[in-house]
MARNU-29134 format. One record per residue (C-alpha): residue in three letters; x, y negated, z negated. Coordinates in steps of 0.02 Angstrom, whole numbers, plus 32768, in hexadecimal, padded with zeros to 4 digits. Layout:
residues N
alaXYZ
...
***
This chain:
residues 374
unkD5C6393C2923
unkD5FC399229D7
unkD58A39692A58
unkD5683A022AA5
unkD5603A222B5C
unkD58C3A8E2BF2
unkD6503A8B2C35
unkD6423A3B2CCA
unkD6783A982D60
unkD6D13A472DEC
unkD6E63AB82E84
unkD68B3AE22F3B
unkD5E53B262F35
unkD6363BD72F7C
unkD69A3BF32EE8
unkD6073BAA2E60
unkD5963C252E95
unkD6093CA22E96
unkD64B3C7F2DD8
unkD5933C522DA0
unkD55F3CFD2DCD
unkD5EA3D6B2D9A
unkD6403CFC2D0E
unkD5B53CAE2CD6
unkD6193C562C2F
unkD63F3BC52C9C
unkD5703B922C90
unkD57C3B992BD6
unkD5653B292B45
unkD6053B212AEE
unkD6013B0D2A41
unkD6A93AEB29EE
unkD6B33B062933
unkD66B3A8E28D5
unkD6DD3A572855
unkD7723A5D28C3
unkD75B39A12913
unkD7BE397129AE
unkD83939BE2A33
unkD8C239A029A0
unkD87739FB2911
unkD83E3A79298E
unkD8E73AB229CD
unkD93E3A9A2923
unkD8C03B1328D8
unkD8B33BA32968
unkD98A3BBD2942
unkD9493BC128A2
unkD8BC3C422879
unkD8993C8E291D
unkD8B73D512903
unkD9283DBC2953
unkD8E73E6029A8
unkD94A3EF6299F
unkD9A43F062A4A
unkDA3E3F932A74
unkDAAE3F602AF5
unkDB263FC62B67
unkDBBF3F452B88
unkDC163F3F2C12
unkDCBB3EEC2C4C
unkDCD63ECD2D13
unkDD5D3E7D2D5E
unkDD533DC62DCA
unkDDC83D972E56
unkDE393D252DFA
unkDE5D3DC02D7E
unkDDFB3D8F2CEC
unkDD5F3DF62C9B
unkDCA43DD22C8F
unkDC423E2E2BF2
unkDB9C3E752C4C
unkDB223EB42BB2
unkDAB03F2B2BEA
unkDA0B3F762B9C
unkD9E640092C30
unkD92E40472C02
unkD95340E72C28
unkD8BD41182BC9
unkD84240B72C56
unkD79741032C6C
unkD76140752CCB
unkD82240A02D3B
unkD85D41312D21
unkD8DC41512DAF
unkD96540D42D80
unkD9A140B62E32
unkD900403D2E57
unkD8D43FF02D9E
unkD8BA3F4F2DA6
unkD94D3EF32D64
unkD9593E4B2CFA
unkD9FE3DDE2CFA
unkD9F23D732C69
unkDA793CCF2C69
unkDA683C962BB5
unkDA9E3BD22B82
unkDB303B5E2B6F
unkDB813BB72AD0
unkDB053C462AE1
unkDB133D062B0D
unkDABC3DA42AEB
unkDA833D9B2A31
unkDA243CFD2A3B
unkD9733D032A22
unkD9263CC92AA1
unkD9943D4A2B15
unkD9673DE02A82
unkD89D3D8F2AAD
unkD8AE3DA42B60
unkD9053E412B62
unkD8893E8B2AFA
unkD80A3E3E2B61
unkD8493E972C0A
unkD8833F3B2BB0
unkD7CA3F5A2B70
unkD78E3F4B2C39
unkD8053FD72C5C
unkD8973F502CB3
unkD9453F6A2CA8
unkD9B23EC62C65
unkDA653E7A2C5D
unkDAA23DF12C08
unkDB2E3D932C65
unkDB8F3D592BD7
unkDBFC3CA42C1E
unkDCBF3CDC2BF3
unkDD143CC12B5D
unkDC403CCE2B08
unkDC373D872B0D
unkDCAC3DBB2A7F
unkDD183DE12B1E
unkDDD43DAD2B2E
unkDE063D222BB0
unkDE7B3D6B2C31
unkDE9F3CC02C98
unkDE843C202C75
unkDDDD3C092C9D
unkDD2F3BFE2C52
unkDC8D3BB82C9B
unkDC2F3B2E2CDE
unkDB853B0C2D1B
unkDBBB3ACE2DC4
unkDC363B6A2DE6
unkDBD03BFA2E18
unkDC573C7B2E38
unkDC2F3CE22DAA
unkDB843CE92DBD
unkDBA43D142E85
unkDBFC3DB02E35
unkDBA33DF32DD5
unkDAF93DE22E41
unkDB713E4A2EB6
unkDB9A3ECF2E3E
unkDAEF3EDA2DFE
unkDAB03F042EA3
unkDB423F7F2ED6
unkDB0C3FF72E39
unkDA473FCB2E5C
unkDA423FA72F23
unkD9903FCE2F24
unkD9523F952E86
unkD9093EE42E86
unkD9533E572E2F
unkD90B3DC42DAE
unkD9713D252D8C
unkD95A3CD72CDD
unkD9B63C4A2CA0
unkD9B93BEE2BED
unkD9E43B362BE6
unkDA903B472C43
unkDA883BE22C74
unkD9ED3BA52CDA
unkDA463B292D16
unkDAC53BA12D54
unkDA593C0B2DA5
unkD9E73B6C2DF3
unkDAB53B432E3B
unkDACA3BFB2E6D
unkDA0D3BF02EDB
unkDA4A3B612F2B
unkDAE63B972F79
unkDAAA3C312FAF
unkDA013C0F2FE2
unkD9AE3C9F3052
unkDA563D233012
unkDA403D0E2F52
unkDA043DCE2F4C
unkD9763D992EBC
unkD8C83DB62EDC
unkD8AC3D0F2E7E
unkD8D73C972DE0
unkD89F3C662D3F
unkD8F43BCF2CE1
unkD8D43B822C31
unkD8F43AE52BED
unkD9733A9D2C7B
unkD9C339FF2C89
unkD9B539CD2D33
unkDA3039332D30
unkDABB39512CB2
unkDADD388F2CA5
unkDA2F38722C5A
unkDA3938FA2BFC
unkDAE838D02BAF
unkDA9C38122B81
unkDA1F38752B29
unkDA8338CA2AD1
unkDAF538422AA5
unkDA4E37E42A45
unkDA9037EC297D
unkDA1638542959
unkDA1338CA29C6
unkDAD038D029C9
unkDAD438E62915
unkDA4D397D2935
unkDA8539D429BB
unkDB1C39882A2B
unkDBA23988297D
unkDB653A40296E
unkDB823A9D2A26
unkDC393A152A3A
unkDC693A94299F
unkDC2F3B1B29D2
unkDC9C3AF72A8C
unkDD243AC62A24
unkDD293B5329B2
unkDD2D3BD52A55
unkDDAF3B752A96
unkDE0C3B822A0B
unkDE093C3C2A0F
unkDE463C3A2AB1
unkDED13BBB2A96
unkDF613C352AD4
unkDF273C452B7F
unkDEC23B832B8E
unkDF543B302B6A
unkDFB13B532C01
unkDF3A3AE72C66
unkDEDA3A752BE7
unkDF1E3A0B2B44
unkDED33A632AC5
unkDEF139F02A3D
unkDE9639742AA7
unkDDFD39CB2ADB
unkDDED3A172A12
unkDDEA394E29F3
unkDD4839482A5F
unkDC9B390529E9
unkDC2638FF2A66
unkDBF339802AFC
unkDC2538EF2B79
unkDCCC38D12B32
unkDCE239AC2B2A
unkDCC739992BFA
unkDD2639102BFE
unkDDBF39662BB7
unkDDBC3A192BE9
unkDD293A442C77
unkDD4339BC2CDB
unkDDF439EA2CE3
unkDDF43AA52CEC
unkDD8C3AB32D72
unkDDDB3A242DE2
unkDD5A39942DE0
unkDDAA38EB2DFA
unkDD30389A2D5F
unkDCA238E62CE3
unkDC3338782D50
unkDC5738EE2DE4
unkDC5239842D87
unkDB9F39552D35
unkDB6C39212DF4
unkDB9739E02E36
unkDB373A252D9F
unkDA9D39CB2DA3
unkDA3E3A402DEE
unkD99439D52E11
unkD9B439932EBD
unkD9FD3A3A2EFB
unkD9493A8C2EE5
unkD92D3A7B2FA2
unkD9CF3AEA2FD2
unkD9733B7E2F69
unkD9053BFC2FCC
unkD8C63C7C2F53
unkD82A3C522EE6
unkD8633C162E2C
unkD7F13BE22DAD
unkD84C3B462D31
unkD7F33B2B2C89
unkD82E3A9A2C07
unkD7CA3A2A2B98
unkD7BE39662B8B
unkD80639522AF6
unkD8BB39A62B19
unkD938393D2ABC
unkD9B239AF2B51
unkD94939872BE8
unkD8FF38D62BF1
unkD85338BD2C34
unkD87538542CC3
unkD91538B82CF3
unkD88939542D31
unkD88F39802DF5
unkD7CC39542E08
unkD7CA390A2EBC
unkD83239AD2EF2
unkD7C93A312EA7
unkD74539DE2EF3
unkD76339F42FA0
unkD7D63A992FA0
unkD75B3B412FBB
unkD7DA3BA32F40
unkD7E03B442EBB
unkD7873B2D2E22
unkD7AC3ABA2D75
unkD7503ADD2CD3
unkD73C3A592C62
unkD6F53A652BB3
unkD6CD39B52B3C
unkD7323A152ABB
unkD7B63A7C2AAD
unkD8583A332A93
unkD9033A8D2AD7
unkD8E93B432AE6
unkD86E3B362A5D
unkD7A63B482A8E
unkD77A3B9B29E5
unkD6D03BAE29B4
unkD65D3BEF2943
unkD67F3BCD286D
unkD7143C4D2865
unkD7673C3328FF
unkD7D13CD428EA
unkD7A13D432969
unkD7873D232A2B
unkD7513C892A61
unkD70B3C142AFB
unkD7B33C262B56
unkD7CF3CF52B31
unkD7203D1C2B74
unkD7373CB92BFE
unkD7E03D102C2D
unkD7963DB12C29
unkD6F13D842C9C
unkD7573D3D2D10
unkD7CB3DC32D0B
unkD73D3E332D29
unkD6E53DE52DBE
unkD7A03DBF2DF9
unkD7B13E9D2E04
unkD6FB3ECD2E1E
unkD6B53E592EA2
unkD7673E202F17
unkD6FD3E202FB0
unkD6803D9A2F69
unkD7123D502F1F
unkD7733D2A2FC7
unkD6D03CFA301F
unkD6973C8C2F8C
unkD7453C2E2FA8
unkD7593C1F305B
unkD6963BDD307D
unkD68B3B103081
unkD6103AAB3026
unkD5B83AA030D3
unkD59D3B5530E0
unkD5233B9B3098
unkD53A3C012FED
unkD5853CA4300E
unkD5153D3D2FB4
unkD58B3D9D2F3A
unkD54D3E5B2F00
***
């Protein structure tokens, strides 16, 4: 059986009292399904079964520097009682996973959850995942945040006065966790959520590489790379050997062959360095809340920033027992919204409601004393 207990939260007092009032799922017992044992069986089965609520999206194309396109999907809320004047809803940006984009679950889950509180979202789908055609030779990485930069900057052209929520999915929260870090004080997001990160990419990789969980998972996402790349052949193989990266049988060998080399880095040892985004936390300024579980066959136990979130005032890590990779399903028919979904949306909500608390909650020290949130 699961032995059931509390996540444990590791963050400054500032910020616990702050989420312990206003988002109070991190002080609960979670209770992952019972028959679905282990961080393996638990993400296996959430791609599985987990439903898929009914979201419209309003796509949009805009154009990046080096002439290529980024697919924006947008759900606008025009209907809002909670924000009706469109010019200052709340806004969501939403950076699904590795092979991910807007009609995964757990981005329909979240999206539902922030629609429902009257919040406006957008889905930054990476190129070449969007059903969008490549227009230059490039895709995405988690260590090149030029995208990202663009379309935080278009988001808040159209919505200057609207606030802004970060939320990033496996690599996508990696991506944004990059994105923090380099801009630091000018990101232009009132703060950042993150589920199921790796924080060191080598750890993660020799994770992955373990038979079984390279039979489960890393054989699965190399085809799913492959296969895009392979739609994009005609403009990839002006800079990359196609037949050579489609060769790839392993997520490591796939950066080997093509990331490492599109984007410039010298070995996949230095690209997985400049997307590791653990030891960047103390580069980020604006409060983000991290949530993964112990038993990620993606994100190693040992490999989670504990010493940093420790002693930084704006950051906060989640961890559950149980959960496994962008899993966290609970209940006996672990369909609907789970530990992870509710958690997006309280955060989301105390993120929106309560920013004053928020920024004082995150810029107090342990040696202050607790700051009172309304």
């Amino acid at each position: 059986m699961f032995l059931l207990k509390s996540p444990v939260l590791v963050c400054s007092d500032g910020f616990r009292v702050f989420l312990q009032r206003h988002c109070p799922v991190v002080a609960e017992c979670f209770r992952p399904t019972p028959w679905c044992w282990g961080g393996r069986l638990q993400t296996l089965v959430r791609a599985l079964i987990k439903s898929s609520p009914h979201v419209t999206y309003r796509n949009e194309l805009i154009q990046t520097c080096d002439g290529g396109q980024i697919s924006l999907d947008w759900t606008d809320n025009c209907g809002s009682e909670q924000y009706p004047g469109g010019a200052v809803r709340p806004t969501v940006l939403i950076l699904p996973g590795l092979t991910g984009n807007s009609q995964q679950t757990y981005v329909l889950h979240a999206v539902s959850q922030a629609t429902r509180r009257g919040y406006r979202c957008v889905v930054f789908n990476n190129r070449g995942f969007g059903g969008e055609e490549l227009l230059t030779p490039l895709t995405f990485c988690a260590a090149d945040t030029s995208d990202l930069e663009r379309v935080v900057m278009h988001v808040k052209e159209l919505y200057p006065q609207a606030p802004l929520l970060g939320t990033g999915v496996s690599l996508g929260g990696m991506l944004l966790l990059n994105y923090l870090a380099r801009k630091g004080s000018e990101a232009g997001l009132l703060a950042g959520i993150t589920m199921s990160v790796s924080w060191d990419t080598l750890e993660s990789c020799a994770s992955l590489e373990q038979p079984i969980n390279w039979l489960l998972f890393n054989r699965h996402l190399t085809g799913n790379l492959c296969r895009t790349i392979k739609r994009h052949r005609r403009i990839l193989e002006t800079v990359v050997d196609v037949d050579h990266v489609l060769k790839a049988r392993s997520i490591r060998e796939f950066d080997e062959r093509f990331t490492s080399v599109m984007f410039g880095f010298e070995s996949c040892l230095d690209y997985y360095q400049a997307a590791s985004p653990g030891y960047k936390l103390p580069m980020t300024t604006v409060p983000v809340l991290c949530l993964n579980a112990a038993d990620d066959p993606f994100s190693p136990q040992h490999a989670l920033p504990v010493s940093l979130a420790q002693r930084l005032p704006n950051v906060a890590l989640l961890v559950t027992s149980h959960g496994g990779h962008i899993g966290f399903l609970e209940g006996l028919c672990p369909r609907g919204e789970g530990y992870m979904d509710r958690l997006f949306g309280q955060f989301a909500q105390a993120v929106f409601e309560h920013p004053s608390a928020l920024k004082l909650a995150c810029t107090a020290t342990d040696d202050d004393d607790p700051p009172v949130t309304p």
